[in-house]
C-alpha positions in Angstrom: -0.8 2.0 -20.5 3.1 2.0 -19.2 3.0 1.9 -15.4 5.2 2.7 -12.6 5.3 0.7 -9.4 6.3 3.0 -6.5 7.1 1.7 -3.3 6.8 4.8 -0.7 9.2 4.5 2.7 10.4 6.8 5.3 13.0 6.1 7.3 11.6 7.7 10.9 8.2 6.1 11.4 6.1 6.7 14.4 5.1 3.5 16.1 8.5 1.3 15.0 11.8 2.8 15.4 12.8 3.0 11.6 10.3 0.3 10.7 11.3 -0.1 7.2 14.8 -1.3 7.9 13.4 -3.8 10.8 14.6 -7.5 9.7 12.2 -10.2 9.6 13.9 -13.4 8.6 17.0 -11.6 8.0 15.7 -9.5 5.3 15.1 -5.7 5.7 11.0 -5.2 5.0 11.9 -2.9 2.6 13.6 -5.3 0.8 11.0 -8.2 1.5 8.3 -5.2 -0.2 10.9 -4.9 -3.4 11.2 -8.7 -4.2 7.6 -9.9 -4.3 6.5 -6.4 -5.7 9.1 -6.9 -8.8 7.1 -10.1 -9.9 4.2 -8.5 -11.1 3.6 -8.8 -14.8 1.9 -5.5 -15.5 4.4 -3.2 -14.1 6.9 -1.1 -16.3 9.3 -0.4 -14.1 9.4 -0.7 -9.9 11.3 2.0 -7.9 11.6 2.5 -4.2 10.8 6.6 -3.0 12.2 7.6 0.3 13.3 10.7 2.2 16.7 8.2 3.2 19.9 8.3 2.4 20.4 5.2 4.9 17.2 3.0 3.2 18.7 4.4 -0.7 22.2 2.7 -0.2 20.3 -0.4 1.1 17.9 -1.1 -1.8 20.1 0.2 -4.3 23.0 -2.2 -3.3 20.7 -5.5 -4.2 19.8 -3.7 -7.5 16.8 -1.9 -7.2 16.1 1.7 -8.4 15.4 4.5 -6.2 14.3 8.2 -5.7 15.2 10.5 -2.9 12.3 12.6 -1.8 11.9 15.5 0.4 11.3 14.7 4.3 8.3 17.1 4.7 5.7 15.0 3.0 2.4 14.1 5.3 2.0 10.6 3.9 3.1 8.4 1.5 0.8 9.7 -1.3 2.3 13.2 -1.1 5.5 11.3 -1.8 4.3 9.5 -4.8 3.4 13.4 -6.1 6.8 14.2 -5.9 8.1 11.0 -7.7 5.7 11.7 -10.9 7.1 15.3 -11.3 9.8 13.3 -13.0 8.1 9.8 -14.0 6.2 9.9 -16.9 3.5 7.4 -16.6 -0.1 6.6 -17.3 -0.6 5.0 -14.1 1.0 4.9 -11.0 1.0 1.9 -7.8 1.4 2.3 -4.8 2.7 -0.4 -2.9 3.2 0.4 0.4 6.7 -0.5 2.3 5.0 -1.9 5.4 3.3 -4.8 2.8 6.1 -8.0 3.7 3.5 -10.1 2.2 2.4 -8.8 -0.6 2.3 -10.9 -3.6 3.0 -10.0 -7.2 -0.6 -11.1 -8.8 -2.1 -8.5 -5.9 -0.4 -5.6 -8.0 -1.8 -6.8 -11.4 -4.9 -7.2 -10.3 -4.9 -3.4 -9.2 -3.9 -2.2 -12.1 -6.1 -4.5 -14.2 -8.8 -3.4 -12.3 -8.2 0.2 -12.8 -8.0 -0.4 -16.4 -11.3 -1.8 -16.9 -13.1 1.2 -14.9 -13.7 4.8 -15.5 -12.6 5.5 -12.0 -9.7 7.6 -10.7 -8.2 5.1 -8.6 -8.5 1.6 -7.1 -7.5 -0.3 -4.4 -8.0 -3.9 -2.6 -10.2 -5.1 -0.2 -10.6 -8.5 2.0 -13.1 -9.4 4.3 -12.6 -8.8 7.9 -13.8 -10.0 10.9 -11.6 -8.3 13.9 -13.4 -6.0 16.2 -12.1 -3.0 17.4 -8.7 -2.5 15.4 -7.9 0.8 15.4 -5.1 0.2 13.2 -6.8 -1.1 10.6 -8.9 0.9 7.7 -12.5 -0.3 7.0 -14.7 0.4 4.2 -18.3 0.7 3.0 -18.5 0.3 -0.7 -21.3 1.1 -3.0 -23.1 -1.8 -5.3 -20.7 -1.0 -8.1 -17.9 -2.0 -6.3 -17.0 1.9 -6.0 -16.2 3.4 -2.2 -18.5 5.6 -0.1 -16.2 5.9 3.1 -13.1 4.7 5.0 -12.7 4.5 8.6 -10.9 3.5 11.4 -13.9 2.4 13.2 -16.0 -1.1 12.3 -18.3 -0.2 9.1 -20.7 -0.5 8.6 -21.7 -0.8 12.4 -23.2 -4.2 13.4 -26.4 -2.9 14.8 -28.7 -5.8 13.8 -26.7 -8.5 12.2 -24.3 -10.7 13.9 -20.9 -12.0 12.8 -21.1 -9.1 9.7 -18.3 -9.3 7.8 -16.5 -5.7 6.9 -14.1 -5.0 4.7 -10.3 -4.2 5.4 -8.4 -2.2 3.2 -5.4 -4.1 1.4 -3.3 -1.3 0.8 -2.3 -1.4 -3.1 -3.5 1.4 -5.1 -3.5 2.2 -8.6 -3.6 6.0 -9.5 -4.5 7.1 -12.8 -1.6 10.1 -13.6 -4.2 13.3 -13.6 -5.5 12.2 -9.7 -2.2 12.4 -8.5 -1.5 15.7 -10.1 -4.1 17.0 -8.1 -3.8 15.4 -5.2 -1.7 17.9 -3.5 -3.9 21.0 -4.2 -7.6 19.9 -2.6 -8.9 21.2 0.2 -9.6 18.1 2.8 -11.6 17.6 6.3 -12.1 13.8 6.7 -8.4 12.4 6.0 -7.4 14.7 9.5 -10.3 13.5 11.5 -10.0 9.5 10.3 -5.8 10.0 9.3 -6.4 8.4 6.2 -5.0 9.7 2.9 -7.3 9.1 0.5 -10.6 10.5 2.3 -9.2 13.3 0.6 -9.9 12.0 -3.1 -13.3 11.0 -1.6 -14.4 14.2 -0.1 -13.6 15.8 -3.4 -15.7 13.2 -5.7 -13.1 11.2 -7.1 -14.0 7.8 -7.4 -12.2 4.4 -6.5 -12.8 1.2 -7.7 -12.2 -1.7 -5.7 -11.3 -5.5 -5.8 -12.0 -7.9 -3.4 -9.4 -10.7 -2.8 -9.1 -13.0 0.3 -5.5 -13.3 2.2 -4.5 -13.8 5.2 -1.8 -11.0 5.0 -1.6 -8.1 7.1 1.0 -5.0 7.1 3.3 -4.3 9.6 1.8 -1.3 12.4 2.7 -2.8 15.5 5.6 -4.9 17.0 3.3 -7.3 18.4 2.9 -8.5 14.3 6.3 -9.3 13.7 5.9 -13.4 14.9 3.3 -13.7 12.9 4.6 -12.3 9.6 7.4 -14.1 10.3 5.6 -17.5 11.0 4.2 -17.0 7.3 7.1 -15.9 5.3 9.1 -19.0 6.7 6.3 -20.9 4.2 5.8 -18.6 2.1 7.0 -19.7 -1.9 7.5 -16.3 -3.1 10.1 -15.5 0.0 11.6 -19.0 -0.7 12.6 -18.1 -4.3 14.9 -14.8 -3.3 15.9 -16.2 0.5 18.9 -17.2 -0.8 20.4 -14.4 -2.6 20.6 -12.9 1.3 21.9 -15.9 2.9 19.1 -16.4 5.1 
């Protein structure tokens, strides 16, 4: 099954003043998202889809492929609609540009998952102990590894138990082509109550797969982050192998 990595970016993000061009150890995140994502052995072909001019001229100078997309899209999923209009692809990853971590085995594992399932999409999980993080997407999964909901809140709520352990979305999905070609057209309630994406798939019965890996990785949401991504890329062996090429 040929598959496209897609790596989703706007340029005017909400909480970090153009957030995907912020340097951390020198490197543009965009950039840090491209170089560990191009390591994965299962991908066909990696390209970077933004509504920039600005963020095109950067990637595209250290040789990586990318597709200018319209600036009206609500998230980055819409985007990656527009991108397979003229991708032809069985399946389709999303690898978001706030990932700096990311590693290239995360991707295969995606796709390999999706492979092996009947379901429409999948996406990683890791076990999660933080209370109260807004900014961060739990889930409840089913005993087939399958999702029943996402929220912002902690699920499930720790009523009885203590210490539970919940499960953080590690945001790499793997769409089969047909869900994304209707992605744009459902009818949705949840994702604008929650403000995630994919509630949408949910509400309307498609079904996602998951993977559970553990990592101490995290995406970029607030400024507050940026010391301790940092702190980790500076021993981190994939950012060691392509430091150089930026003179950092």
């Amino acid at each position: 099954m040929k598959t496209l990595g897609i790596i989703p970016v706007r340029l005017n993000s909400t909480r970090i003043f153009k957030k995907a061009l912020l340097k951390l150890c020198g490197i543009e995140m965009v950039l840090h998202v491209a170089e560990r994502s191009k390591g994965a052995k299962l991908l066909d072909k990696l390209i970077i889809a933004t509504d920039s001019e600005e963020i095109s001229r950067i990637v595209e100078a250290r040789g990586f492929s990318c597709c200018l997309t319209s600036e009206d899209h609500m998230n980055a999923t819409e985007r990656i609609c527009e991108v397979i209009e003229n991708y032809d692809y069985d399946l389709y990853v999303q690898i978001n540009g706030d990932e700096p971590l990311i590693k290239p085995e995360e991707i295969d594992l995606s796709i390999s998952t999706i492979k092996s399932s009947n379901s429409d999409w999948s996406v990683l999980l890791t076990p999660y102990k933080k209370v109260n993080s807004k900014s961060d997407f739990k889930y409840v999964i089913r005993k087939d590894s399958t999702v029943m909901y996402i929220s912002r809140q902690d699920i499930p709520y720790d009523a009885k138990m203590q210490n539970l352990t919940m499960l953080k979305g590690h945001h790499i999905c793997t769409f089969k082509k047909n869900t994304l070609k209707k992605y744009k057209s459902l009818d949705y309630f949840y994702e604008n109550v929650e403000g995630h994406e994919h509630l949408r798939l949910l509400e309307n019965g498609f079904k996602c797969i998951t993977a559970t890996i553990e990592t101490s990785a995290i995406s970029l949401d607030v400024t507050s982050e940026i010391e301790y991504i940092e702190n980790l890329l500076v021993n981190d062996e994939i950012f060691n192998s392509y430091r150089k090429k930026y003179d950092c």
